[in-house]
Backbone as ProteinMPNN parsed JSONL, in Angstrom:
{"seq_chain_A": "XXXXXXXXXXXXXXXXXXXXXXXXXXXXXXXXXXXXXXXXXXXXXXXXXXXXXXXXXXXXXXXXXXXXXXXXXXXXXXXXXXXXXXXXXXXXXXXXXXXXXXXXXXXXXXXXXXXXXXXXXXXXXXXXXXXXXXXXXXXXXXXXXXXXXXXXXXXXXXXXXXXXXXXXXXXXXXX", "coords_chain_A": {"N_chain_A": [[-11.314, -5.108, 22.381], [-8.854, -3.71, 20.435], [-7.584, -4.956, 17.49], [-4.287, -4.302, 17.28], [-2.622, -4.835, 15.215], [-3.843, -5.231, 12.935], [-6.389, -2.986, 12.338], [-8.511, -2.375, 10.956], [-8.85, -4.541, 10.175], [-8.436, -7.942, 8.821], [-7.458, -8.68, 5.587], [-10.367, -9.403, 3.644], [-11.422, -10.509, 0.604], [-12.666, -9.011, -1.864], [-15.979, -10.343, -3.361], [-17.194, -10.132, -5.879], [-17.058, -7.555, -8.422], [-17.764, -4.665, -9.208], [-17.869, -2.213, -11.969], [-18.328, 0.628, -11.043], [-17.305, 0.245, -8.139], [-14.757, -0.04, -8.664], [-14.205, 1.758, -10.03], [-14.437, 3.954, -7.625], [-12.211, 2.686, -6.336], [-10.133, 3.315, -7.366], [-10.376, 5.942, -7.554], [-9.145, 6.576, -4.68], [-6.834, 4.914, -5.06], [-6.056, 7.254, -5.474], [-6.189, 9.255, -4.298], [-4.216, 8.172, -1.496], [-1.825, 8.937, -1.267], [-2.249, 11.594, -0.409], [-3.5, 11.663, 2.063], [-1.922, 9.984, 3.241], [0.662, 11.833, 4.114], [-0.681, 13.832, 5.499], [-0.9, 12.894, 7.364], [1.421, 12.321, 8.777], [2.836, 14.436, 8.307], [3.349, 16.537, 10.072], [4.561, 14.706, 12.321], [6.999, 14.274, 14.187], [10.877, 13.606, 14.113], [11.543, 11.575, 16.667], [9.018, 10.815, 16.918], [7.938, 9.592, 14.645], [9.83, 7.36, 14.678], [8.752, 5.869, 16.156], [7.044, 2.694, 17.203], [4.371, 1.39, 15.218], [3.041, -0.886, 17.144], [3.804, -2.696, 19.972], [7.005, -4.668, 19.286], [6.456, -4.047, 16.32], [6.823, -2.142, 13.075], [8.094, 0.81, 12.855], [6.578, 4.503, 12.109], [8.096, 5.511, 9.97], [9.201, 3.451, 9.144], [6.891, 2.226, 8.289], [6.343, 3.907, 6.56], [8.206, 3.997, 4.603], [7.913, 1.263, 3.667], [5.544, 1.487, 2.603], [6.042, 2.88, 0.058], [7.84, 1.061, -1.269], [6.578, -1.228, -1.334], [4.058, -0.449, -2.939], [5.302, 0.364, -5.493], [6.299, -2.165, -6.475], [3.64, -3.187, -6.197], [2.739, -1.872, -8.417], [4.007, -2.485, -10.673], [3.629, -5.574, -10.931], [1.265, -5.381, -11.876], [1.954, -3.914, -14.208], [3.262, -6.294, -15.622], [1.11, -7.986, -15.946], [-0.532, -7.403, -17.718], [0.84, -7.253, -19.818], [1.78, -9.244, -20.126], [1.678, -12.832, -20.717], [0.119, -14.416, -17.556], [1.952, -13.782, -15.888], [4.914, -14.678, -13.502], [4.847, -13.687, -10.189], [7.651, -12.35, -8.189], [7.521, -12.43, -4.575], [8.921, -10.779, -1.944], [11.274, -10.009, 0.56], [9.449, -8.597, 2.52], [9.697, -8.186, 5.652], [12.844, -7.99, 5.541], [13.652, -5.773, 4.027], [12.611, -3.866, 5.773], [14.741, -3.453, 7.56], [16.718, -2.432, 6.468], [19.225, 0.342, 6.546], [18.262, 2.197, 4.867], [15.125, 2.543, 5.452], [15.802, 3.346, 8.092], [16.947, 5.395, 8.258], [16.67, 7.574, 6.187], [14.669, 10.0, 5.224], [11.264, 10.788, 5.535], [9.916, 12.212, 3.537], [11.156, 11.578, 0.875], [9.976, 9.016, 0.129], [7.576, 10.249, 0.501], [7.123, 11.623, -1.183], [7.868, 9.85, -3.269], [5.553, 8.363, -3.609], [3.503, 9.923, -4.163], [3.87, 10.664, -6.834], [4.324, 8.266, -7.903], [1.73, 7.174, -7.298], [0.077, 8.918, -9.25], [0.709, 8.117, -11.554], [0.354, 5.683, -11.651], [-2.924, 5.489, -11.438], [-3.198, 6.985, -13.71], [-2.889, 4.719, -15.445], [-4.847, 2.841, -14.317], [-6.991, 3.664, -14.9], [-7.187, 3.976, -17.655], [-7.706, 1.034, -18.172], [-9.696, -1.381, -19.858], [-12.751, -3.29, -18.766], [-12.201, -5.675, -19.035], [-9.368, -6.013, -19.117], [-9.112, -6.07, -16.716], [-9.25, -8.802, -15.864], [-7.069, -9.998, -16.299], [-4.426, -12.0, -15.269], [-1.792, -12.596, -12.938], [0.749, -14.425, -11.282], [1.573, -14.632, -8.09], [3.859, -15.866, -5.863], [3.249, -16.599, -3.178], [0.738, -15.495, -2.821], [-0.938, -16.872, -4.941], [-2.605, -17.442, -7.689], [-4.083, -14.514, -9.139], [-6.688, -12.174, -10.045], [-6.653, -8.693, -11.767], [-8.568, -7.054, -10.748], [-8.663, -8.624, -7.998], [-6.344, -7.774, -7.113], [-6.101, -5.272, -7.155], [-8.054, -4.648, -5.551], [-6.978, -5.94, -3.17], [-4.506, -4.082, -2.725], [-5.451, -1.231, -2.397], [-6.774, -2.242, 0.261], [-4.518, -2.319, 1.469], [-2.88, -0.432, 1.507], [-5.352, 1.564, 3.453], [-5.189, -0.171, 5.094], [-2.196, -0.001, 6.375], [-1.955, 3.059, 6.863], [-3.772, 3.462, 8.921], [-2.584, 2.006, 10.936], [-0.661, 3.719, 11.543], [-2.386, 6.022, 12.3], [-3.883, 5.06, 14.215], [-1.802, 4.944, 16.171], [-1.243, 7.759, 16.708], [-3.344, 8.263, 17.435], [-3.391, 7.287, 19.813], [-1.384, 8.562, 21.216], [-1.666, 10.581, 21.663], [-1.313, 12.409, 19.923], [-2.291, 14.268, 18.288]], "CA_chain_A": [[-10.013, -4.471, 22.297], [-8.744, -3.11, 18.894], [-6.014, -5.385, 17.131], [-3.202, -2.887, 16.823], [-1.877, -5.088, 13.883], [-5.278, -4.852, 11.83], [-6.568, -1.78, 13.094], [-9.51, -2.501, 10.185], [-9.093, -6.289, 10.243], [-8.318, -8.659, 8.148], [-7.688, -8.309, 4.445], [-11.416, -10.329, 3.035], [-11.624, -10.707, -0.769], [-14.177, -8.672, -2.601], [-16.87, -11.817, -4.037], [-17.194, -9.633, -7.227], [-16.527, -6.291, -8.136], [-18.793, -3.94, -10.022], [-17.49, -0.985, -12.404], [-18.486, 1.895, -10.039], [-16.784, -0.191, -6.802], [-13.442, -0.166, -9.138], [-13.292, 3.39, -9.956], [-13.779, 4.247, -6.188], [-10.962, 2.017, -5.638], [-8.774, 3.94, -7.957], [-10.044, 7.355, -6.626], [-8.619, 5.932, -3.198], [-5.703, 5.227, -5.211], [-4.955, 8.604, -6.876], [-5.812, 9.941, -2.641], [-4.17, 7.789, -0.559], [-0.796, 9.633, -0.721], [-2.067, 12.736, 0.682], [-4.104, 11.179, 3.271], [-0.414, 9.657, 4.216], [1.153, 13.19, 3.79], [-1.512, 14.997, 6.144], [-0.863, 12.042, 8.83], [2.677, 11.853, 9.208], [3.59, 15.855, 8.046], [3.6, 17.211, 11.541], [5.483, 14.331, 13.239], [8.63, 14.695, 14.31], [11.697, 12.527, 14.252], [11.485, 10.713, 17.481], [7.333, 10.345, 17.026], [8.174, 8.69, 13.026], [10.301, 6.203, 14.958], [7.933, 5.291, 17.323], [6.603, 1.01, 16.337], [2.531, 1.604, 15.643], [2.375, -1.741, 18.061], [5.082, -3.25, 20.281], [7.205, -5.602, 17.918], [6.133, -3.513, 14.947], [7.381, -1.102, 13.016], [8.294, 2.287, 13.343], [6.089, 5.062, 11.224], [9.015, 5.511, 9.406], [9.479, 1.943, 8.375], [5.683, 1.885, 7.448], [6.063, 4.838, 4.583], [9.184, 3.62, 2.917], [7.787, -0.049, 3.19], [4.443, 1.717, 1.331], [6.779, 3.077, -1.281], [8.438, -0.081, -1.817], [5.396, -2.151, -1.94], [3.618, 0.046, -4.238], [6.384, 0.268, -6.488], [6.506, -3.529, -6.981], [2.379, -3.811, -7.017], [2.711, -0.873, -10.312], [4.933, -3.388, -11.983], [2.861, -6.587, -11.233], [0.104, -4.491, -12.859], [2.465, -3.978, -15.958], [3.548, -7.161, -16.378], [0.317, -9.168, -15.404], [-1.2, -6.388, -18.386], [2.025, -7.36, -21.046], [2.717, -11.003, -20.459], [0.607, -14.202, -19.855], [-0.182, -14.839, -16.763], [3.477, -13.351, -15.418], [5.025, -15.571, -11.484], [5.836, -12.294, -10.212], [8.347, -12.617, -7.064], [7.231, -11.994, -3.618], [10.297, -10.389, -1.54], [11.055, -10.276, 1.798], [9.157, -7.094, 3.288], [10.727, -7.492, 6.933], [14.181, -7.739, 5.773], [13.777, -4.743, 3.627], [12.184, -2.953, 7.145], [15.866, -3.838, 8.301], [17.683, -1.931, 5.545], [19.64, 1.728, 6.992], [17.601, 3.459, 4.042], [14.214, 2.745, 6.03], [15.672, 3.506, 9.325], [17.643, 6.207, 8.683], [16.083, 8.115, 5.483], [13.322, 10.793, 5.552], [9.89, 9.992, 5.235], [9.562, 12.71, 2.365], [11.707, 10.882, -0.077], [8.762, 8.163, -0.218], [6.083, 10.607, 0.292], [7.084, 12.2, -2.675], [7.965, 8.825, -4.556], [4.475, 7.51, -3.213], [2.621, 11.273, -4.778], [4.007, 10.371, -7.957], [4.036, 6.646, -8.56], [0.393, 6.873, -7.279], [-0.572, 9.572, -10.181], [1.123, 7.426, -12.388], [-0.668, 4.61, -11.211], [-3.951, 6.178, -11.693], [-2.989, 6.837, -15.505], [-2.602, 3.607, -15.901], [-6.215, 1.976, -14.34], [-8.301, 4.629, -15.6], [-6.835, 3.643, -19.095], [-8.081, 0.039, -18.448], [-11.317, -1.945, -20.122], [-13.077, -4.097, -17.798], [-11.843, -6.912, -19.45], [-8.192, -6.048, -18.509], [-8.618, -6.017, -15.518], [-9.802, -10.035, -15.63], [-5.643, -10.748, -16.773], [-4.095, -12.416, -13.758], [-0.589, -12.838, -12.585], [0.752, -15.344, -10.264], [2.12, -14.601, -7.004], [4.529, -17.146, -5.461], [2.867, -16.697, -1.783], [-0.582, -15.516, -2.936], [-1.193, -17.475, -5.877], [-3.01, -16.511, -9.057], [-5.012, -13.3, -9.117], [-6.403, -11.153, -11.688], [-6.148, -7.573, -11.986], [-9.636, -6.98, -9.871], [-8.408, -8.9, -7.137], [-4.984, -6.914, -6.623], [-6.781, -3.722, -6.941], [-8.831, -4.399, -3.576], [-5.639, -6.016, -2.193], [-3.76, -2.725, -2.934], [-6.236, -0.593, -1.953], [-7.026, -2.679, 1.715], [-3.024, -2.745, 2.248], [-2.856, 1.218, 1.676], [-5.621, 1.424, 4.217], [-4.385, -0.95, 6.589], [-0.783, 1.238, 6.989], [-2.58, 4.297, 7.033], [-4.842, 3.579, 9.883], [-1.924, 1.673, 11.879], [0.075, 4.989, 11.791], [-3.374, 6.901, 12.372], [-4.55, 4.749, 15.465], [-1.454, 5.327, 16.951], [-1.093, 8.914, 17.068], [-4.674, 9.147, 18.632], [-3.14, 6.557, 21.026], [-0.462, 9.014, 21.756], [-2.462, 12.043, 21.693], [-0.53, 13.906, 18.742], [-3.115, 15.159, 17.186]], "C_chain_A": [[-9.544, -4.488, 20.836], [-7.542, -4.17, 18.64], [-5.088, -4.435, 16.57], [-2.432, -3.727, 15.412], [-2.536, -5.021, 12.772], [-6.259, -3.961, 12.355], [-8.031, -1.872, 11.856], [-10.134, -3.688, 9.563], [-8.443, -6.32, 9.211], [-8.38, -9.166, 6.878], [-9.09, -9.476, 3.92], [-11.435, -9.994, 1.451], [-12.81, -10.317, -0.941], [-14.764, -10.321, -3.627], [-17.142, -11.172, -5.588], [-17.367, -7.985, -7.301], [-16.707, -5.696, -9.099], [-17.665, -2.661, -10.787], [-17.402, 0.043, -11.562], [-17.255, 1.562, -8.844], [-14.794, 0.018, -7.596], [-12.837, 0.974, -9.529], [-13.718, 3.907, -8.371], [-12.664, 3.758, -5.717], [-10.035, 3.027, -6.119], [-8.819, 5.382, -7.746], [-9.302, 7.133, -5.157], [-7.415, 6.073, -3.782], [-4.991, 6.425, -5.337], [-5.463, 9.75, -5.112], [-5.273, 9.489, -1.164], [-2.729, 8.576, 0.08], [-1.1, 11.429, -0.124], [-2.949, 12.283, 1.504], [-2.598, 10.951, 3.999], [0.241, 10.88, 4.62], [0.738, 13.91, 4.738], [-1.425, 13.714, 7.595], [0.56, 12.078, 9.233], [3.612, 13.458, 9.253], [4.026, 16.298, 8.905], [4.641, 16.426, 12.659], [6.528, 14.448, 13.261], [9.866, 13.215, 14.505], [11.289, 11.429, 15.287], [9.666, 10.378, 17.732], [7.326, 9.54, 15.532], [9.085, 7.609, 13.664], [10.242, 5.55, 16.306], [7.314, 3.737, 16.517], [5.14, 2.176, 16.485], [2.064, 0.433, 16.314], [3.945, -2.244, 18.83], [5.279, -4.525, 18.921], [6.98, -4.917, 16.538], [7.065, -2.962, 14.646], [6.967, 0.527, 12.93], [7.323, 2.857, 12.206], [6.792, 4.818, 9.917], [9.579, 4.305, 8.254], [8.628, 1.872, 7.199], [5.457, 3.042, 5.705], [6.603, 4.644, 4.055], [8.318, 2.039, 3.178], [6.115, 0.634, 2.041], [5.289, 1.679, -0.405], [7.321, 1.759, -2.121], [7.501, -1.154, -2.075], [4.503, -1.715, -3.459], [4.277, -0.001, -5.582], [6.348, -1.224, -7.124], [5.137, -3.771, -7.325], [1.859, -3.112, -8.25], [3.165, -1.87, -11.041], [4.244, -4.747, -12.286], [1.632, -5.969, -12.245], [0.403, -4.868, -13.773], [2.471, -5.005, -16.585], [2.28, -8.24, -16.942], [-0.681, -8.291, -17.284], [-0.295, -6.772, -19.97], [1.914, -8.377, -21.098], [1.635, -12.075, -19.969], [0.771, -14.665, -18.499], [1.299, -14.967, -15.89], [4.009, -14.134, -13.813], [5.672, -14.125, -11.089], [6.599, -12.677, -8.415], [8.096, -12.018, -5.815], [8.669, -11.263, -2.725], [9.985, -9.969, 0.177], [11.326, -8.454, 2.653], [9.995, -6.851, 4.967], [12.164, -7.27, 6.636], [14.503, -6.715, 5.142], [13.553, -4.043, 4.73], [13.437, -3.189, 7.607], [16.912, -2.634, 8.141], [18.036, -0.134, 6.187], [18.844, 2.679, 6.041], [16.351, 3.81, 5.175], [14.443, 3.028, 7.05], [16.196, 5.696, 9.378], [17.112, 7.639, 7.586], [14.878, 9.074, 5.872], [12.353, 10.089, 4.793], [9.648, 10.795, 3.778], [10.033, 12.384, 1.46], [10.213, 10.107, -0.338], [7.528, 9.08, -0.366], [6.028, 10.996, -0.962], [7.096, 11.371, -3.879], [6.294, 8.565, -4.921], [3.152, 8.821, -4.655], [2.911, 10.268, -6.426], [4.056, 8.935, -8.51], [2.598, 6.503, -8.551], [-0.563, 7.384, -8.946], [-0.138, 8.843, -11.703], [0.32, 5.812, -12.963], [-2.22, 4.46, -11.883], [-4.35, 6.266, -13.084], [-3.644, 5.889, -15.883], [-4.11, 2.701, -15.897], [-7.16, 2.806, -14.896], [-8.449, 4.292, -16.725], [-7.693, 2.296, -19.735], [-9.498, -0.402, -19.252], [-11.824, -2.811, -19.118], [-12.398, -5.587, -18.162], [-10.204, -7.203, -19.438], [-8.135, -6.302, -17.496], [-9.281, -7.885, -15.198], [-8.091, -10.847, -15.968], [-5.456, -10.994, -15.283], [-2.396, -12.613, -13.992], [-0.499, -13.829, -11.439], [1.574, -15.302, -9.333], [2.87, -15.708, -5.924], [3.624, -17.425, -4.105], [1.365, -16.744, -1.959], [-1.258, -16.197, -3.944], [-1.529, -16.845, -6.901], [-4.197, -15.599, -9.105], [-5.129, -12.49, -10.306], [-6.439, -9.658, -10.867], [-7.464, -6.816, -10.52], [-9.062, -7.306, -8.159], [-7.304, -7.805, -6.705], [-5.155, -5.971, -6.129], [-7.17, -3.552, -5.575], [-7.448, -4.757, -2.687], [-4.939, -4.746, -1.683], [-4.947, -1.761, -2.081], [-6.794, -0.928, -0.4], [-5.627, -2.056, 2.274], [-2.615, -1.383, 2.677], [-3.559, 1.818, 3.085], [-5.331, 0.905, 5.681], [-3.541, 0.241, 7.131], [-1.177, 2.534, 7.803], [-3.155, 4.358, 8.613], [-4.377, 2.769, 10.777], [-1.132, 2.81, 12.364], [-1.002, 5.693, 12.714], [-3.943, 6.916, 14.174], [-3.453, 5.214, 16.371], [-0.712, 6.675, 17.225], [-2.468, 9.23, 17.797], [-4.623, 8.053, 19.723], [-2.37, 7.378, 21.696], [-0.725, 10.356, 21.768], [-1.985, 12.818, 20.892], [-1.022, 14.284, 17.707], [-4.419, 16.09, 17.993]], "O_chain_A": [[-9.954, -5.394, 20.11], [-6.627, -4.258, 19.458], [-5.21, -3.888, 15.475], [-1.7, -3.07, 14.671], [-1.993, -4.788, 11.693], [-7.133, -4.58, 12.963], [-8.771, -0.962, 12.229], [-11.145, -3.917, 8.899], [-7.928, -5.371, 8.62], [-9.204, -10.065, 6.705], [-8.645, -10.619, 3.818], [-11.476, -8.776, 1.283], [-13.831, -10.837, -0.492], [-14.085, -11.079, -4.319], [-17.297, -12.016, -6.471], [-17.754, -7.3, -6.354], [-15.982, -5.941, -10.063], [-16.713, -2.257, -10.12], [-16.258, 0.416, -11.301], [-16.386, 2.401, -8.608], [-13.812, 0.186, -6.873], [-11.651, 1.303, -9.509], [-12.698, 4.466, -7.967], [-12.093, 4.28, -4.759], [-9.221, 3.557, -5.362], [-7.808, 6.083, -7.716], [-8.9, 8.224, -4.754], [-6.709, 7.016, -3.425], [-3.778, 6.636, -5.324], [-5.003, 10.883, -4.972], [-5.569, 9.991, -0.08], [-2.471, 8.798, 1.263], [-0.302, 12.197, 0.413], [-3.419, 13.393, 1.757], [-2.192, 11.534, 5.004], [0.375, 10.885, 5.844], [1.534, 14.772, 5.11], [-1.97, 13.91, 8.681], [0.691, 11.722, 10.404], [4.633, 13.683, 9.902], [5.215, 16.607, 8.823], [5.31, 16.987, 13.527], [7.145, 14.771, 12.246], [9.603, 12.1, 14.955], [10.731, 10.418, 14.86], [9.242, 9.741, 18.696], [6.409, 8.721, 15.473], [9.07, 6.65, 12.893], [11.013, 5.027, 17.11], [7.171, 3.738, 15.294], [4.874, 3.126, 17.221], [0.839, 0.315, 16.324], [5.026, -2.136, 18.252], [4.507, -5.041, 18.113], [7.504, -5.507, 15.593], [8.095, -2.941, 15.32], [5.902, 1.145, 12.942], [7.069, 2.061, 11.302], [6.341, 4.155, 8.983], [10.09, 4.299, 7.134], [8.868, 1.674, 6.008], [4.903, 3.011, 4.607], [6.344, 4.785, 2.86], [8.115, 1.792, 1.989], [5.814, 0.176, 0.939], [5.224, 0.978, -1.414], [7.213, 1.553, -3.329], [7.673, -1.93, -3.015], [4.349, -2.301, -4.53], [3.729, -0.394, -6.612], [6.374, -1.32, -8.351], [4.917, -4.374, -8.375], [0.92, -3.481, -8.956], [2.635, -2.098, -12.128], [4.161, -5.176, -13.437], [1.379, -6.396, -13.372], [-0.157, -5.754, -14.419], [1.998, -5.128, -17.715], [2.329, -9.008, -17.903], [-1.507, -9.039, -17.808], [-0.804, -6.556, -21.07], [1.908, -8.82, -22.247], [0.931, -12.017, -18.961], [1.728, -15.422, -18.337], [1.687, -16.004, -15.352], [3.154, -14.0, -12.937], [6.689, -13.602, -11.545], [5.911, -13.266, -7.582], [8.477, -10.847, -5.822], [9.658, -11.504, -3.418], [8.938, -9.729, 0.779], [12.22, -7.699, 3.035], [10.613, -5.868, 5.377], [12.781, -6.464, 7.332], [15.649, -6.345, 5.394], [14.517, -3.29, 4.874], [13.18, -3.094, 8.807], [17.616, -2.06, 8.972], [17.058, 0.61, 6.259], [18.744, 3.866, 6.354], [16.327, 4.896, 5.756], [13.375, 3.161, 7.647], [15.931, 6.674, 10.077], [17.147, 8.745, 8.126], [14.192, 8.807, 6.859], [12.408, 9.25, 3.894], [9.209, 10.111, 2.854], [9.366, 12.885, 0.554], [9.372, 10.691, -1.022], [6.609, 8.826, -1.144], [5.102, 10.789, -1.746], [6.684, 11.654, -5.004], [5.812, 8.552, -6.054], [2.388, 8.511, -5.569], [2.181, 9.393, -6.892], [3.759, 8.7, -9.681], [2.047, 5.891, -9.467], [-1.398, 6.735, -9.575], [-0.691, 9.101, -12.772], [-0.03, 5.228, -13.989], [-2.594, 3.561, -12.635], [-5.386, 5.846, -13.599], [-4.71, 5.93, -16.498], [-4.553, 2.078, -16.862], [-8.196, 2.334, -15.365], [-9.596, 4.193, -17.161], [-8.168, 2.162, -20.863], [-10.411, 0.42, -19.177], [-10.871, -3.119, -18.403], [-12.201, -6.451, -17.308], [-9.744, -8.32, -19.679], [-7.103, -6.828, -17.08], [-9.8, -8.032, -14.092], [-7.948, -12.067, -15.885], [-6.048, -10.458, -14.346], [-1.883, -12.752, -15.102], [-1.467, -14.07, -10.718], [2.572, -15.984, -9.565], [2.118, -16.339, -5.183], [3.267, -18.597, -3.982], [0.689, -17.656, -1.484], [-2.474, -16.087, -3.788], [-0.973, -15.79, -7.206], [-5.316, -16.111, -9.106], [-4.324, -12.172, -11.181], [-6.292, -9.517, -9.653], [-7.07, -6.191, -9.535], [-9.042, -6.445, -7.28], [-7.634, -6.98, -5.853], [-4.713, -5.576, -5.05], [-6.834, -2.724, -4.729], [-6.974, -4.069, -1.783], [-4.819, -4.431, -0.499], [-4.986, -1.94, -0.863], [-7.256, 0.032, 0.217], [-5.578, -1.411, 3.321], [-2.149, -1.095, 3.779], [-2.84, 2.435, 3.871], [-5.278, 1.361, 6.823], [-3.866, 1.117, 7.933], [-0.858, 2.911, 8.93], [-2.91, 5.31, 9.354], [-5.198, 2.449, 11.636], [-0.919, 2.889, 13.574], [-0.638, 5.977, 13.855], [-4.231, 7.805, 14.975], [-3.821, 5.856, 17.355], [0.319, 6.694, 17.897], [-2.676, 10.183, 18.548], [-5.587, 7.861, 20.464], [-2.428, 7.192, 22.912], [0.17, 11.19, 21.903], [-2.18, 14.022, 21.059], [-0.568, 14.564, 16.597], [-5.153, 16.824, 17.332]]}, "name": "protein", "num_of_chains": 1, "seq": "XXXXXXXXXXXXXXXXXXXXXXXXXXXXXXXXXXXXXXXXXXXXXXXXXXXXXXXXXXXXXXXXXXXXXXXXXXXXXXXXXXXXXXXXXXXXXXXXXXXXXXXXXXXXXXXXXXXXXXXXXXXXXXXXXXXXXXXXXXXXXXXXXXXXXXXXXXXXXXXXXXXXXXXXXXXXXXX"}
């Protein structure tokens, strides 16, 4: 039986992580917002605030909480890229899923933030040397990671969402 909360499992840590494996990651990055875009375009209000598991949340939740995650893992980037070894602040993702923006907001606000922070994004790792991407930052919850690590993080977490939304529209036949 499928876990509807890891619909691809369980984020595992790449053991090391080759040049080639790091620009596929960041082509992923610079296509994950229209993968989101071409999954969610057609639904309609009361199918975007459907949970993708009981207890979960709603579609709706899951694209502004992308936006808002992404947004904060661009900036760990920056800083972890500017400053020694930066504590960057974890924040509390359900109580943002609480907030009247995510309930009540359209999904195209984020899709559109998500288009453009991603291409922005993109800029930014393409730009890198391999040896940037070995800077680390330190995460209050996750501890200290370098730039490698995040990348797959980011890139699983994108996935994940994606393919909790995904499973349950071909649970609900709307596609």
């Amino acid at each position: 039986m499928e876990d509807l909360r890891f619909p691809i499992g369980a984020y595992e840590p790449a053991r090391e992580v080759s040049a080639g494996q790091r620009q596929q990651w960041i082509q992923e990055i610079a296509t994950q917002p229209t993968i989101l875009r071409t999954t969610v375009e057609r639904l309609t209000d009361e199918q975007l605030d459907t949970a993708y598991r009981p207890g979960g949340w709603t579609i709706r939740q899951v694209v502004h909480h992308l936006a808002d995650n992404n947004m904060n893992a661009y900036i760990r980037f920056r800083r972890a890229l500017t400053e020694e070894v930066p504590v960057t602040p974890p924040y509390r993702e359900d109580l943002w899923a609480e907030l009247g923006d995510y309930r009540e907001m359209p999904v195209e606000l984020s899709l559109t933030l998500l288009e453009v922070l991603h291409q922005r994004f993109v800029v930014l790792l393409r730009a890198l040397r391999t040896q940037d991407f070995r800077r680390t930052f330190s995460h209050a919850t996750l501890g200290v990671m370098n730039l490698d690590m995040a990348l797959h993080r980011f890139v699983w977490h994108g996935r994940h969402h994606i393919a909790q939304i995904t499973r349950l529209c071909e649970r609900m036949g709307w596609r």
